[in-house]
N, C-alpha and C positions, 0 to 999 in steps of 0.2 A: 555735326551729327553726333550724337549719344549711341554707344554701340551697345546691346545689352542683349546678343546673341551669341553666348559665347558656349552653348553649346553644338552649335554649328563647325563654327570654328573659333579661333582665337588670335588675336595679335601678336607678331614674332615675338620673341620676347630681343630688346636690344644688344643683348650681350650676345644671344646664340647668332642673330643676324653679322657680328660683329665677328663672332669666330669663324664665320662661315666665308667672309670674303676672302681670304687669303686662297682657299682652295677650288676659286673659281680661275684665276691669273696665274699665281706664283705656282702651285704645289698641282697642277693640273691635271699632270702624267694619270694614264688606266690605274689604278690599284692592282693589277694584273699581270701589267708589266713585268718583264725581271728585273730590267736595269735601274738605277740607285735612283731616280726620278719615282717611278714603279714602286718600289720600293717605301720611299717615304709615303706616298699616301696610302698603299697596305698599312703600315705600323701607326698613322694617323685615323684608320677606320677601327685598328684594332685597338689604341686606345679609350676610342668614343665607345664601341661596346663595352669594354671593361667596363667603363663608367656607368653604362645602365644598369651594367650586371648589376655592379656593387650596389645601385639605387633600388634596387628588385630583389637582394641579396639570394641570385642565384649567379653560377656559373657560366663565365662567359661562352664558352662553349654551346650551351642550350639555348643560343641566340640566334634567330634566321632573320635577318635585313630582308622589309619587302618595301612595297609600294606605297602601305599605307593598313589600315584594318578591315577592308576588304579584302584585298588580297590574302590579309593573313587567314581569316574567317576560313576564304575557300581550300587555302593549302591546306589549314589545321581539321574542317569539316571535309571535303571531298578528297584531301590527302586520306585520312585516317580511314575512310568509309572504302574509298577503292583500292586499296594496297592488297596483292596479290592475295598474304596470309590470312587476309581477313573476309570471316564468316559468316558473323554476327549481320542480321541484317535490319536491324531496329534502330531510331532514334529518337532520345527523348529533347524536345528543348522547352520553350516557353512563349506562349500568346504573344506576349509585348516586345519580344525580341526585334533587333532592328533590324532593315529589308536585308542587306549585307548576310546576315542569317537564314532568316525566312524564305529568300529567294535559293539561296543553294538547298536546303530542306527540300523547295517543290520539286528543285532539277531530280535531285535523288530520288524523291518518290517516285516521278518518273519515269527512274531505270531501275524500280520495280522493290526501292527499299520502302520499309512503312516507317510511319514518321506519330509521334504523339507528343502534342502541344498543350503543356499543363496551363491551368487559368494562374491569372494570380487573384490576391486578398483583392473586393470590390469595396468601392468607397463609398458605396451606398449614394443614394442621391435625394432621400428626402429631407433632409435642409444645410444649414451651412456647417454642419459637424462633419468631422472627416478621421476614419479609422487610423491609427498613429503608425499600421503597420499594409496600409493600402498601396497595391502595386506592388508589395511583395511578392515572387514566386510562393506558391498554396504549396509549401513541404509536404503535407501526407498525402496532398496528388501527387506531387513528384516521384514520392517514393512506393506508391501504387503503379506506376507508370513504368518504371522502373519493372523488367523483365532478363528472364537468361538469355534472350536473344538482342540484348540491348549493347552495341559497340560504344555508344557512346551518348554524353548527354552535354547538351551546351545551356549554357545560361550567362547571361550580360553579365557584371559586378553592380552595375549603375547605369539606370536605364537614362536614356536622352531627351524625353520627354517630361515624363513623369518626376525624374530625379528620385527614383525608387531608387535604395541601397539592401542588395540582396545578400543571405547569408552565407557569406562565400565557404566558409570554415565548416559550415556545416554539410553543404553541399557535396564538398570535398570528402567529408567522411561518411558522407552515404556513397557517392561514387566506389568511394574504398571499399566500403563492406559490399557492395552488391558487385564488383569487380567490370566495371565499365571504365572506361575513358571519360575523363570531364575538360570541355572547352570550356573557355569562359572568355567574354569579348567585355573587353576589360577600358575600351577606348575611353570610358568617360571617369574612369577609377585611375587610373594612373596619371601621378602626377597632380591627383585632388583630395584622394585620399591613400591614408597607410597601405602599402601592396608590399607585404615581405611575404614572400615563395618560400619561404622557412618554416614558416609559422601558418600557412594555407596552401596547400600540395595540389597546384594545380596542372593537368599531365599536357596543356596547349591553353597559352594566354598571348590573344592578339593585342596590340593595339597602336596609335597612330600619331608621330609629333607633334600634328597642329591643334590637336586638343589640349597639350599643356605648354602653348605658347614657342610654339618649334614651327617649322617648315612643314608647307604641304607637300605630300610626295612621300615621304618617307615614315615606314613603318616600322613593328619587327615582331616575330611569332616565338613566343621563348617553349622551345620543345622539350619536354622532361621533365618536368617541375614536382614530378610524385616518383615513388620506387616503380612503377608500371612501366613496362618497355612499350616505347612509341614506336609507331613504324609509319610514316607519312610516305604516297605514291606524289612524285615531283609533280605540279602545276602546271610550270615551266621549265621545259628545258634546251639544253642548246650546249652552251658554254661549259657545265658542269661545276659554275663557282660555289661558294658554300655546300661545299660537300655533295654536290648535286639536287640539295635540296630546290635551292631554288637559282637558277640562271639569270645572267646577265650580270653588264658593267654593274659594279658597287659607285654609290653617290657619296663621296667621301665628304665634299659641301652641306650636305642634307643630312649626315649620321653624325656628323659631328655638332650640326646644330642641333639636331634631335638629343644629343649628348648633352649638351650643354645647355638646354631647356628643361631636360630631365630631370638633372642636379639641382639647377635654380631653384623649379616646383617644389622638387622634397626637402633643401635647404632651406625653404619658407612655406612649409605645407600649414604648417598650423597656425604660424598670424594670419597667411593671408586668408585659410580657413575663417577667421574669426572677423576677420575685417570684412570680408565677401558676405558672411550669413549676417552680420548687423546693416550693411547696406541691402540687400534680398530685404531683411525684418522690414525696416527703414519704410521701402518700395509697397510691400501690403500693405503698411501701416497706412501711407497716404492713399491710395489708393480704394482701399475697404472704408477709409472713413467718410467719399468723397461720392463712391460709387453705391447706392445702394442694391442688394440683391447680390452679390458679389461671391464666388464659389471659390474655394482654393479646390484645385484637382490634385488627387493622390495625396500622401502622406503630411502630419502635422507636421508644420516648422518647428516644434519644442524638441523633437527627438533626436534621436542618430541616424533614420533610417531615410535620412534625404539628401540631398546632396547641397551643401552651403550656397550654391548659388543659384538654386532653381526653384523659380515659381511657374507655377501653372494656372492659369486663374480660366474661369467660365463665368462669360458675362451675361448679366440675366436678360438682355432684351438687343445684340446687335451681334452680330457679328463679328468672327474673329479677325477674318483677313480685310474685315471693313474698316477694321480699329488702324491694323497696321496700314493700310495703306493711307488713312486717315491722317497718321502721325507719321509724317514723312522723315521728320528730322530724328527720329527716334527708331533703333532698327532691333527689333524684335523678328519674332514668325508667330502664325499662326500651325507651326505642323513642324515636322521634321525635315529639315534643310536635302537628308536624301531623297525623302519622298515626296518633292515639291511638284513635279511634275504628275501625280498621281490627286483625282478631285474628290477621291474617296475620303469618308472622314477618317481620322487618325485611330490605326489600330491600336493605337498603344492606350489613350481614352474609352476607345469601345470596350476593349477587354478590363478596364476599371470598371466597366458597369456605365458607363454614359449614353445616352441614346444620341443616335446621328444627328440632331438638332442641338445637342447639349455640346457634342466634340466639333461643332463647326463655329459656336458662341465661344471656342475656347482660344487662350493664346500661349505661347511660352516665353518666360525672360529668362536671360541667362547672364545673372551678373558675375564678372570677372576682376582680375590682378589689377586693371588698368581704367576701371571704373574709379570716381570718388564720389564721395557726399553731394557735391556740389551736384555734380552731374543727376545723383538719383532725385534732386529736388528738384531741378530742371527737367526733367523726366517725368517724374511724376506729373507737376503742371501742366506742362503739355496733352499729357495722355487723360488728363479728367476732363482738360478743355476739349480737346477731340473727340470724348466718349460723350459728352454732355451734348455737342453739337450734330453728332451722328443720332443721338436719342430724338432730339429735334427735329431730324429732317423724315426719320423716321415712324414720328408720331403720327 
């Protein structure tokens, strides 16, 4: 099988699986512990944070170890909205945001907060041109949206469908001038693209190992990342570790693979960038020459504004989940891996402007670290014989 889903999830990366054994046998003891067992895997969690820190170039301190970027979402969104001190009862986020967002939004509105969900740029649909800046969050909505009663505003870095790249920097200094809180669910940016907290002041950024070749399970919510004082109401509690932020045993196994996936990523962010978007190019190429009628969804491959490994295509006469299940050997999706159990068509497409027949012809690849050439030529083959054969039975 050909794996070319790697916005879903991603392949351990060998080395992080390899640091990780020892602290499943040998080095076992709670992190919590006192005794010199205890002991050693505290000062082994504490150096895997360090090590994010420094990949994030913030302070390890403003690190909370969760689950994963769910978790973090709800501590950094439902921490920051219910905390005693706080008044404000507005939120701004974004259409395309993913369910891990969307779904705590509705809980909130709920308990009686309002919520305003800005559109992003639409890619227009009458023919195969595509705006170079589609699937961006629509900045002068955001910042019309944008109220005194606004606590906070969340927005993704890099959307997981689309492969939209959002203007994090600037976002950041509308947040600052209008004095709100900004989340930003960062799972599909870290680890694929530059994330220095130095240089983009973001005040809660989730996100989650197995998206850059780490462990499932393991997350982390970095708190404080602007001059803006954070106050997050705990999630979870119990035990009281991490400051009480969030409870429960720490995964010394999982954080230090996450550590050490983290480094790898931004220690090769930019060839393997370069290697991933010329296999991506590679993949339309054959693909658009082979299939006529053929749509790319969301933003041009020529720019900055997409993410190196992600195509979106909409096919002009079959079906999306027809295709994949068509190409067995080949494992793509038609939608988003959270939202699989959901037969709606893809929000993340609708709010580009697609009609619900155009988002259900569509599919997503997600070429990764541990893709080659060889593989996108065999790939490709496959998926024109399969598309050609489904057109056939379809006729």
């Amino acid at each position: 099988m050909i794996y070319l889903d790697n916005h879903a999830t991603t392949q351990c990366d060998p080395l992080a699986a390899e640091k990780m054994l020892p602290w499943f046998c040998e080095f076992f003891a709670n992190p919590h512990s006192s005794h010199t067992a205890g002991q050693v895997a505290a000062e082994g969690i504490e150096r895997a944070i360090a090590s994010i820190a420094s990949n994030l170039n913030i302070a390890a301190d403003k690190i909370v170890i969760t689950s994963g970027a769910t978790e973090s979402n709800q501590l950094a969104i439902r921490g920051a909205l219910t905390h005693p001190r706080q008044k404000r009862r507005h939120l701004v986020s974004v259409a395309s945001e993913h369910p891990a967002v969307l779904d705590v939004l509705k809980d909130l509105e709920r308990d009686g907060f309002q919520v305003t969900l800005v559109p992003v740029i639409p890619q227009g649909n009458s023919d195969r041109s595509t705006r170079p800046d589609a699937g961006i969050v629509d900045m002068d909505r955001l910042s019309e949206a944008i109220t005194d009663d606004t606590a906070l505003v969340s927005v993704m870095w890099a959307n997981n469908e689309s492969g939209a790249i959002n203007p994090m920097e600037e976002i950041s200094e509308l947040c600052l001038q209008r004095d709100c809180l900004l989340h930003c669910d960062a799972t599909q940016a870290v680890g694929r693209l530059p994330v220095d907290l130095q240089s983009v002041k973001i005040d809660l950024l989730s996100a989650t190992a197995h998206k850059f070749y780490g462990p499932k399970g393991t997350g982390f919510l970095v708190i404080g990342g602007s001059e803006k004082r954070v106050r997050l109401r705990p999630q979870l509690v119990g035990g009281g570790q991490q400051g009480g932020l969030r409870s429960g045993t720490m995964n010394p196994a999982g954080i230090i693979g996450m550590s050490t996936a983290l480094s790898q990523a931004t220690e090769n962010l930019e060839d393997d960038s370069t290697r991933i978007r010329n296999l991506r190019d590679r993949l339309w190429q054959r693909l658009d020459s082979e299939i006529d009628g053929l749509i790319l969804n969301g933003s041009s491959l020529n720019g900055d504004l997409r993410l190196s490994g992600n195509l979106n295509l909409q096919l002009p006469d079959v079906e999306g989940q027809a295709w994949v299940s068509a190409t067995a050997d080949i494992l793509f999706s038609s939608g988003s891996a959270c939202s699989g159990h959901d037969a709606a068509p893809s929000h993340v497409l609708t709010a580009l402007g697609l009609q619900e027949s155009q988002a259900r012809r569509s599919v997503r690849f997600g070429v990764g670290r541990f893709n080659s050439s060889e593989q996108i030529e065999s790939a490709a083959e496959q998926l024109i014989a399969s598309y050609h054969q489904l057109k056939k039975l379809s006729a």
